[in-house]
C-alpha positions in Angstrom: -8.6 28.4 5.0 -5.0 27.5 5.9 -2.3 28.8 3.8 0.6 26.2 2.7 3.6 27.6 4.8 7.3 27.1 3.4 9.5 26.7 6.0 11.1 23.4 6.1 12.9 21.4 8.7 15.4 18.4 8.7 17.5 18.7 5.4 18.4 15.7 3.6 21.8 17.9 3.1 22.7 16.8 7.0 22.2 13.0 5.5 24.0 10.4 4.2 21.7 9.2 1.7 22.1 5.5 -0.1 21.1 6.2 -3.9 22.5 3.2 -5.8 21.1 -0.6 -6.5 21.5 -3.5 -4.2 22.6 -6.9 -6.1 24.1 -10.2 -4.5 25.2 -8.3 -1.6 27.0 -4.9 -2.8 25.9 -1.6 -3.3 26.5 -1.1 -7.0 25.8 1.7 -10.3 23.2 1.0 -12.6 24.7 -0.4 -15.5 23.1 2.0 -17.8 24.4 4.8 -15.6 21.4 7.0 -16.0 19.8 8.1 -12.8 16.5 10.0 -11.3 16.0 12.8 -9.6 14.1 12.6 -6.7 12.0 15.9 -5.6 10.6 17.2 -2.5 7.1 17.8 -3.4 6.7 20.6 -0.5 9.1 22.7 -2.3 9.7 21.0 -5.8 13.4 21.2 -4.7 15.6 18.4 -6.0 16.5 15.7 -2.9 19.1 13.7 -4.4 19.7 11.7 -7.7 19.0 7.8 -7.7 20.7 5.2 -9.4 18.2 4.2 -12.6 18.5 0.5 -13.7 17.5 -1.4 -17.2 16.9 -4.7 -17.8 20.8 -6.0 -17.2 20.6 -4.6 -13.9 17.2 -6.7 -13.2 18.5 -9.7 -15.0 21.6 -9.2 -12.7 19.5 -9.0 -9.6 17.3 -12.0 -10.4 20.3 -14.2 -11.3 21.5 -13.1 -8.1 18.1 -14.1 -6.4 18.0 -17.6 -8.5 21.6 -18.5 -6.5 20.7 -17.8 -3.3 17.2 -19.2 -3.4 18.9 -22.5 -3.4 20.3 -22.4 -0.1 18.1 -19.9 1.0 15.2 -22.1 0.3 16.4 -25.0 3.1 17.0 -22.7 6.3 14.4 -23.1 9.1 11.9 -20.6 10.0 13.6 -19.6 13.6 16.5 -18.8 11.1 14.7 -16.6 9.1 12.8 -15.5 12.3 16.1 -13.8 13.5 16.7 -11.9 10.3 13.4 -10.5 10.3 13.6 -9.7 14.2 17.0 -8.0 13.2 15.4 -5.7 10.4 12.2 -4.3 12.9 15.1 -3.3 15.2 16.9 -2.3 12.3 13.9 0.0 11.7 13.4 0.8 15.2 16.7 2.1 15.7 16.5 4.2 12.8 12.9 5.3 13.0 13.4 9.2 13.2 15.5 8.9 9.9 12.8 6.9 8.0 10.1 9.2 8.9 11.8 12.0 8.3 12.5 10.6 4.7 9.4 9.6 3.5 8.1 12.9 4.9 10.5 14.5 2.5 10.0 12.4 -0.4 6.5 11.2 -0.1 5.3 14.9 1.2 3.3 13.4 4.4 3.0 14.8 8.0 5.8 14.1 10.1 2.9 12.3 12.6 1.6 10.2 9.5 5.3 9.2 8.9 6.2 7.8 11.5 3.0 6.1 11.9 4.2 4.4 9.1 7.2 2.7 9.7 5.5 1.8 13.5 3.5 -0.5 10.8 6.8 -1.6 9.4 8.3 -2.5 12.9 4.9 -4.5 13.6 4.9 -6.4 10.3 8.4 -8.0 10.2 7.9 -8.4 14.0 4.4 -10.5 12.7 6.2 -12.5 10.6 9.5 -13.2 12.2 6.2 -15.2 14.1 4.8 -17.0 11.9 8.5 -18.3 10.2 8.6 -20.0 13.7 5.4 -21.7 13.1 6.6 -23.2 9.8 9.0 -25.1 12.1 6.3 -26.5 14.3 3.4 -26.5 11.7 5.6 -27.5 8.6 3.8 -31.1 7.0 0.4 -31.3 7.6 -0.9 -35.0 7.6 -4.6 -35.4 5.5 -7.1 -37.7 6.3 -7.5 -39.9 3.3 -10.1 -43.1 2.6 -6.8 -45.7 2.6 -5.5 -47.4 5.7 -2.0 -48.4 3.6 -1.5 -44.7 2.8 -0.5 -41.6 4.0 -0.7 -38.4 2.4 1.2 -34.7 4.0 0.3 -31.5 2.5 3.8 -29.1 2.6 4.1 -25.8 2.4 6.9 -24.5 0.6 8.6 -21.3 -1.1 7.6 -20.1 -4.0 11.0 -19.2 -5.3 12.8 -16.0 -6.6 10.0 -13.2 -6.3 9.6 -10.1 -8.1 8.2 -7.3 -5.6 6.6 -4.2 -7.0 5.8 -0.9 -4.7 3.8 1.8 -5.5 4.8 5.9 -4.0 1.8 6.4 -1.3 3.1 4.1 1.5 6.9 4.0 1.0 8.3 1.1 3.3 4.8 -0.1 4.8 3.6 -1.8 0.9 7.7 -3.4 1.0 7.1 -4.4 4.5 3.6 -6.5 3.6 5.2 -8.1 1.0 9.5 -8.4 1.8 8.2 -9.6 5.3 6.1 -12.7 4.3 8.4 -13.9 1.0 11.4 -13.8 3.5 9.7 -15.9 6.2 8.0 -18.3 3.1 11.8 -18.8 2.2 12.0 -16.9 -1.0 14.4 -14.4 -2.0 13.6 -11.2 -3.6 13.9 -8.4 -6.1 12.3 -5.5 -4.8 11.7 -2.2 -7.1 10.8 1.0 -5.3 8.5 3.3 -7.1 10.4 5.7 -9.1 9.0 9.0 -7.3 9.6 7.7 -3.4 13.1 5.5 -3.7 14.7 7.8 -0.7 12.7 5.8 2.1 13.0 2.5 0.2 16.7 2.7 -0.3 16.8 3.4 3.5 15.0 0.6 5.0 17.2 -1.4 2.5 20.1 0.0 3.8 18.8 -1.7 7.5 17.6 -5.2 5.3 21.1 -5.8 3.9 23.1 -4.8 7.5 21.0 -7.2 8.7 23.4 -10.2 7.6 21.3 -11.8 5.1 23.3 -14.1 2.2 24.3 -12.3 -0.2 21.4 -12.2 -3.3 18.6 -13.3 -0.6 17.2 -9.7 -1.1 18.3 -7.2 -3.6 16.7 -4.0 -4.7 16.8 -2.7 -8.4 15.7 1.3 -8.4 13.8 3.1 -11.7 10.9 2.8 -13.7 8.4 0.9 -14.5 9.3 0.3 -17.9 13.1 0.0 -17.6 12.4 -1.9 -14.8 9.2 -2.9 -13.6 8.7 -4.7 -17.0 11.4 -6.7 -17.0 11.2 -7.9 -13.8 7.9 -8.7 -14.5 8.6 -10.8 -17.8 12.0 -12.6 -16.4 11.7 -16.3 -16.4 13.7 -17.1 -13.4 10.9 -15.3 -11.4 8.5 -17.4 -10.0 5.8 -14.8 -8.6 5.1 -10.9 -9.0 3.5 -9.3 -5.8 2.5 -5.4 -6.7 0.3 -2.9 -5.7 -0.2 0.0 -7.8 -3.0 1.3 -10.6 -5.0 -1.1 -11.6 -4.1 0.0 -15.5 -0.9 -0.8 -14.7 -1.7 -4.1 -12.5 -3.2 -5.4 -15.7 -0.2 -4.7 -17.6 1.7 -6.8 -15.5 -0.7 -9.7 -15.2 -0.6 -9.8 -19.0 3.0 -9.5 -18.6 3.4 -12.5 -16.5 0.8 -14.7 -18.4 3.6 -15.2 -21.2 5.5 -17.4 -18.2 2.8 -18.1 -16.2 4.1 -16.9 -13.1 2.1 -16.2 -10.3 0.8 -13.0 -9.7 -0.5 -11.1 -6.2 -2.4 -8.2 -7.2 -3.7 -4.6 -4.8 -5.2 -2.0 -6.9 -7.9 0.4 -6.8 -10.2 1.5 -4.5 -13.9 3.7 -4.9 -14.9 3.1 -1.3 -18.1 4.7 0.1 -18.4 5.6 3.9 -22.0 5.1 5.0 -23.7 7.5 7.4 -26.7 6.8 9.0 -29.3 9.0 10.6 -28.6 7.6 14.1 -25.0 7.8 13.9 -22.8 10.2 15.9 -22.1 13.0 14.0 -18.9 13.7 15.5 -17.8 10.6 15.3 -18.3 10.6 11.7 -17.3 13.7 10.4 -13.6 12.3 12.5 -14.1 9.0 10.1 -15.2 10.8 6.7 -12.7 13.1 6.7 -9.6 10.7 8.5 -11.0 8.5 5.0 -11.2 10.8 2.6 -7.8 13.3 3.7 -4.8 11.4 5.6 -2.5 11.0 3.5 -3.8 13.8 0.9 -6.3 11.5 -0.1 -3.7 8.8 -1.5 -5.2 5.8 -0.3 -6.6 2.8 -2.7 -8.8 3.0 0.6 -9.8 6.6 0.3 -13.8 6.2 1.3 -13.9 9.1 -0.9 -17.4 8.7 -1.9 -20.2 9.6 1.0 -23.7 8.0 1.5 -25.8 9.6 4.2 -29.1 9.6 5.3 -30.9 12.4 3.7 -32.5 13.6 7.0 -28.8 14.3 8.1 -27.1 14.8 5.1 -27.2 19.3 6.0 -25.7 18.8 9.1 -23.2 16.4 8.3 -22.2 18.6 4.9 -22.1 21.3 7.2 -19.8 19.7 9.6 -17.7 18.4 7.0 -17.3 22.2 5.2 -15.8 23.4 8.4 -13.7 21.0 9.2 -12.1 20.7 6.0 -11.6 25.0 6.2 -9.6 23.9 9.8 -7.4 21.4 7.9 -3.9 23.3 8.5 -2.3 22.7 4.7 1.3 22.6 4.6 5.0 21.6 4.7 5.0 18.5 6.6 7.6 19.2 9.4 5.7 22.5 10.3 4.1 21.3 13.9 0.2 21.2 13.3 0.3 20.6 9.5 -2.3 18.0 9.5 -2.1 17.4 5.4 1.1 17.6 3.2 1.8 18.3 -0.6 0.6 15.4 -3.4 3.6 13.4 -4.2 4.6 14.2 -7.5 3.5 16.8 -9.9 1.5 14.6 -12.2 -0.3 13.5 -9.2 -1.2 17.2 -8.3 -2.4 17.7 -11.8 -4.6 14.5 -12.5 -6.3 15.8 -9.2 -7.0 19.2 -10.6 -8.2 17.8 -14.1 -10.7 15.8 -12.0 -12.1 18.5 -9.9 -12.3 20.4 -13.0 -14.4 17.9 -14.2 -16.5 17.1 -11.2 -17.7 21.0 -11.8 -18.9 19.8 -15.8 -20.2 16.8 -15.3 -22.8 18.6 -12.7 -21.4 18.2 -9.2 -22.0 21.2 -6.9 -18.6 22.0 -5.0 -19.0 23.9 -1.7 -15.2 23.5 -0.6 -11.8 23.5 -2.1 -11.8 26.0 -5.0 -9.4 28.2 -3.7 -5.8 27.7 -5.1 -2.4 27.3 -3.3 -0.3 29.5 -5.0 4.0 28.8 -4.5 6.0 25.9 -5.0 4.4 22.4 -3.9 1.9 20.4 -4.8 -0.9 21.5 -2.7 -4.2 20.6 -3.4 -6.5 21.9 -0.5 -9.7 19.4 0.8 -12.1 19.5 -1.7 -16.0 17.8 -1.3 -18.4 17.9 -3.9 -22.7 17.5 -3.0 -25.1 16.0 -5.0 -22.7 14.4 -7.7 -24.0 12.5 -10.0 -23.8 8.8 -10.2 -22.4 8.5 -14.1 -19.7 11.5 -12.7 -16.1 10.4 -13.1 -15.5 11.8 -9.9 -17.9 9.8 -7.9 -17.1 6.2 -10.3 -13.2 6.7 -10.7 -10.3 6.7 -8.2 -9.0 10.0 -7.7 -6.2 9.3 -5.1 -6.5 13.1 -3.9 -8.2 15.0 -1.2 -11.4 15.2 -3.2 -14.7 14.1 -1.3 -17.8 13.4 -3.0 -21.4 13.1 -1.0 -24.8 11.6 -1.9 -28.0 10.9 0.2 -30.1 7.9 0.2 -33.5 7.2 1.3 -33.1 3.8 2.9 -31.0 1.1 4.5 -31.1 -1.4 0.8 -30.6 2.2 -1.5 -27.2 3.0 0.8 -26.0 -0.6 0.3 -27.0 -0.9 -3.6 -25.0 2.7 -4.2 -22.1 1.4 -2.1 -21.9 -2.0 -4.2 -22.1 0.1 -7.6 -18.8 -0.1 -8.2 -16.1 -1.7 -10.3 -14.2 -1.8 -7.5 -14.3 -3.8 -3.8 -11.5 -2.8 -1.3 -13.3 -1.5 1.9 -16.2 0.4 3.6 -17.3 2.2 6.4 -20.5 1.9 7.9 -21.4 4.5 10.9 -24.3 3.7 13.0 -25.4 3.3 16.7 -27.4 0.6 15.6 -24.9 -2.9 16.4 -27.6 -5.0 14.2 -27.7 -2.6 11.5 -23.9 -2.5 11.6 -23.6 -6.2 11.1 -26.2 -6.2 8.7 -25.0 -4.1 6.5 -21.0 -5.2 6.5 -22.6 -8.8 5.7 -24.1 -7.3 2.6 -21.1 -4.8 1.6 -19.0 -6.4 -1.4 -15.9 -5.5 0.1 -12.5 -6.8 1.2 -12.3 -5.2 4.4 -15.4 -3.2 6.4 -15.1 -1.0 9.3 -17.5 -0.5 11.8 -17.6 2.8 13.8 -13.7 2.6 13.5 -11.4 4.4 11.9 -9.2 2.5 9.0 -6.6 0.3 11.1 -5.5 -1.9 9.7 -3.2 -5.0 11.8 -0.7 -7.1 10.6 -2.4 -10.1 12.0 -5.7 -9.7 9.9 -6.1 -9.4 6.0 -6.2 -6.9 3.3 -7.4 -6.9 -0.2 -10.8 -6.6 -1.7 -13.6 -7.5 -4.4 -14.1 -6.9 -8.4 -10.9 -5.2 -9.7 -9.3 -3.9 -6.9 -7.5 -7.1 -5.8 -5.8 -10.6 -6.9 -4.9 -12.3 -3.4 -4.3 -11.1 -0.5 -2.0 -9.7 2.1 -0.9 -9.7 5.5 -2.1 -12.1 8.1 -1.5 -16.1 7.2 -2.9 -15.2 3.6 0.4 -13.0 2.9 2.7 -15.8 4.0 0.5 -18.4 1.9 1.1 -16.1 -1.2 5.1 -16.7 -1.2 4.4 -20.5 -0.7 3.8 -23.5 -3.0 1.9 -26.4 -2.1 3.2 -30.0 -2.6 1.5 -33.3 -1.9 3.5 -36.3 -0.5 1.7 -39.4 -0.8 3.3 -42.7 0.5 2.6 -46.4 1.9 2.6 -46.8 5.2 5.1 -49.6 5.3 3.6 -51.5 8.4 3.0 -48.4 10.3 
């Protein structure tokens, strides 16, 4: 097993870092002028201190928002096109920077970072797109039973949206959602999570060069009480789009209930990977473990929970044991560090409590006992065989490296485990059987199923999922249609 090593590369002490809020155009201090600090989770070091707003500083921001929206709200989508265009080259330019900060912050592989903000670039280069289609594709005429009407069906912006990000994905989560409300036409307040701001206040940073009116887009840093809840509850915001716990996505649906705002909702995940006896076991041990272990396990779309057929399930378990005792554990910027640190320290310590657990409730752990001792929040790969089904760690979201694996008997018992689940974001299904495969994603309740692939995930397609792990969903036309309000215009044809 690979030891954590501590050497670090690329100090945020070389950078110039942006740690305040962004209202109606200027860089500004919180008005409380409390701030955060922001830690490195490789070496629990402190990275810089952050600007902490309250509730003035959101109502600033959305009264900010409510102004520009007005003007905002009539450009053209080739207008907004060029913005968008301008931030992905924005990004582009800088893409070395943002990696290296959300590697810092966020505690991620310098490989898996700049993965990332390659998904940034490609989402505001999807969308700058599709705002050029609302010029050509803007009222849609209806057939209706009336020859001395006409009725259009127009698409328009929602208004001054409220835009919540969670810590696992810095800048990729603000891209799927700042992307689509600025093409829509709606201007924004955006707050970071609390724990990853660094890479958030950077790709703002690139947003507000980009020329945008002032109080188009504006970014309000701290927590989720000081400020997630107030954002959530102003009145002058017309929709909440966040992605986070789903404890805390119910919060702010209640939240938003008492003005009936819209609200776009991606939560949690319990995703199962299924492995049948035909499948190629190479190929899935690379999909189990890429599902279970990029980034440390802190994915709503972990498939953390593995059904295989039991005349495989040895050699597969056996596969899996030794590549998780290859998986080189360490500081991100160290070259062949294939997993990082945990993000935050109470992250590192639910994990523990829940592997703890796993070993009470009955589970039988063959990997992932030994500790990392030093500074960080490492948490080695960790898989668990023959858990049981009532086991918190095979029913609850984990967001850690922490694998769980259960056999089945035939093709209806791997489906009926998979579906036995609050929650309905994705699955896997490995087979060499192309009917099978098809067979089995058509019965999978789940937003998004992968067959024989590992989890990609395109701008162009959807994401979201069943039960309580979504409220809408994102990317693809869908995330445009979730900024935009629909109005009917019906008329007399005058002679026409």
């Amino acid at each position: 097993m690979s030891t954590p090593q501590v050497s670090h590369v690329d100090s945020t002490d070389e950078m110039q870092l942006q740690t305040q809020l962004y209202i109606d155009g200027r860089w500004c201090s919180a008005a409380g002028g409390a701030q955060l600090a922001i830690l490195n989770p490789s070496t629990e070091e402190v990275l810089a201190h952050v600007d902490a707003g309250n509730a003035d500083d959101v109502d600033r921001a959305v009264r900010a928002a409510a102004r520009a929206f007005k003007s905002w709200r009539n450009t053209n989508g080739s207008t907004r096109a060029r913005y968008l265009r301008a931030i992905a080259r924005g990004v582009e330019a800088r893409s070395e920077r943002l990696a290296t900060l959300q590697s810092q912050n966020n505690g991620k592989p310098l490989e898996e970072a700049r993965i990332d903000v390659g998904d940034v670039i490609a989402t505001f280069e999807y969308y700058a797109g599709l705002a050029e289609g609302l010029d050509v594709n803007g009222d849609s005429e209806v057939t209706i039973p009336s020859a001395e009407h006409r009725a259009l069906i127009r698409r328009e912006p929602a208004g001054v949206v409220g835009l919540i990000v969670p810590w696992n994905f810095p800048m990729v989560t603000t891209a799927w959602k700042l992307a689509p409300a600025l093409a829509a036409g709606c201007a924004v307040v955006l707050k970071p999570s609390e724990i990853t701001p660094l890479p958030e206040l950077e790709l703002a940073s690139i947003v507000a060069e980009c020329g945008l009116p002032p109080g188009v887009f504006n970014v309000v840093t701290g927590t989720g009480v000081e400020v997630g809840a107030p954002l959530a509850a102003h009145p002058l915001v017309a929709k909440v789009s966040f992605t986070g716990s789903t404890g805390v996505g119910q919060t702010v649906m209640k939240t938003a209930a008492d003005t009936l705002k819209g609200v776009s909702l991606e939560l949690g995940g319990k995703s199962s990977i299924i492995v049948f006896a035909d499948a190629d076991l190479d190929l899935a041990v690379d999909l189990v473990t890429g599902g279970a272990f990029f980034n440390a396990g802190q994915m709503c779309s972990a498939t953390s929970r593995v059904l295989v057929d039991r005349s495989i399930a040895d050699a597969l378990v056996e596969r899996l044991v030794d590549r998780a005792a290859r998986t080189v554990v360490g500081d991100p910027f160290v070259p062949g560090v294939q997993m990082g640190p945990l993000t935050s320290r109470a992250q590192f310590e639910r994990v523990q409590r829940y592997i703890a657990r796993g070993k009470e409730e009955g589970a039988r752990l063959v990997i992932g006992d030994e500790p990392v001792t030093g500074a960080g929040y490492f948490v080695r790969p960790t898989i668990f065989v023959d858990v049981p089904t009532n086991s918190s760690v095979w029913r609850e979201e984990i967001f850690g490296p922490v694998l769980c694996v259960r056999s089945f008997d035939s093709e209806q018992d791997a489906i009926d485990a998979a579906n036995d689940s609050e929650f309905g974001l994705v699955a896997t299904v490995v087979t060499s059987d192309t009917a099978r495969g098809k067979r089995v994603a058509d019965a999978l309740d789940a937003g998004v199923v992968w067959i024989n692939a590992p989890q990609l995930i395109f701008p162009q397609t959807s994401w979201g999922g069943y039960k309580r792990s979504s409220l809408g969903r994102e990317l693809g036309p869908f995330g445009l249609a979730a900024f935009q309000e629909i109005k009917q215009i019906l008329s007399t044809r005058n002679g026409e």
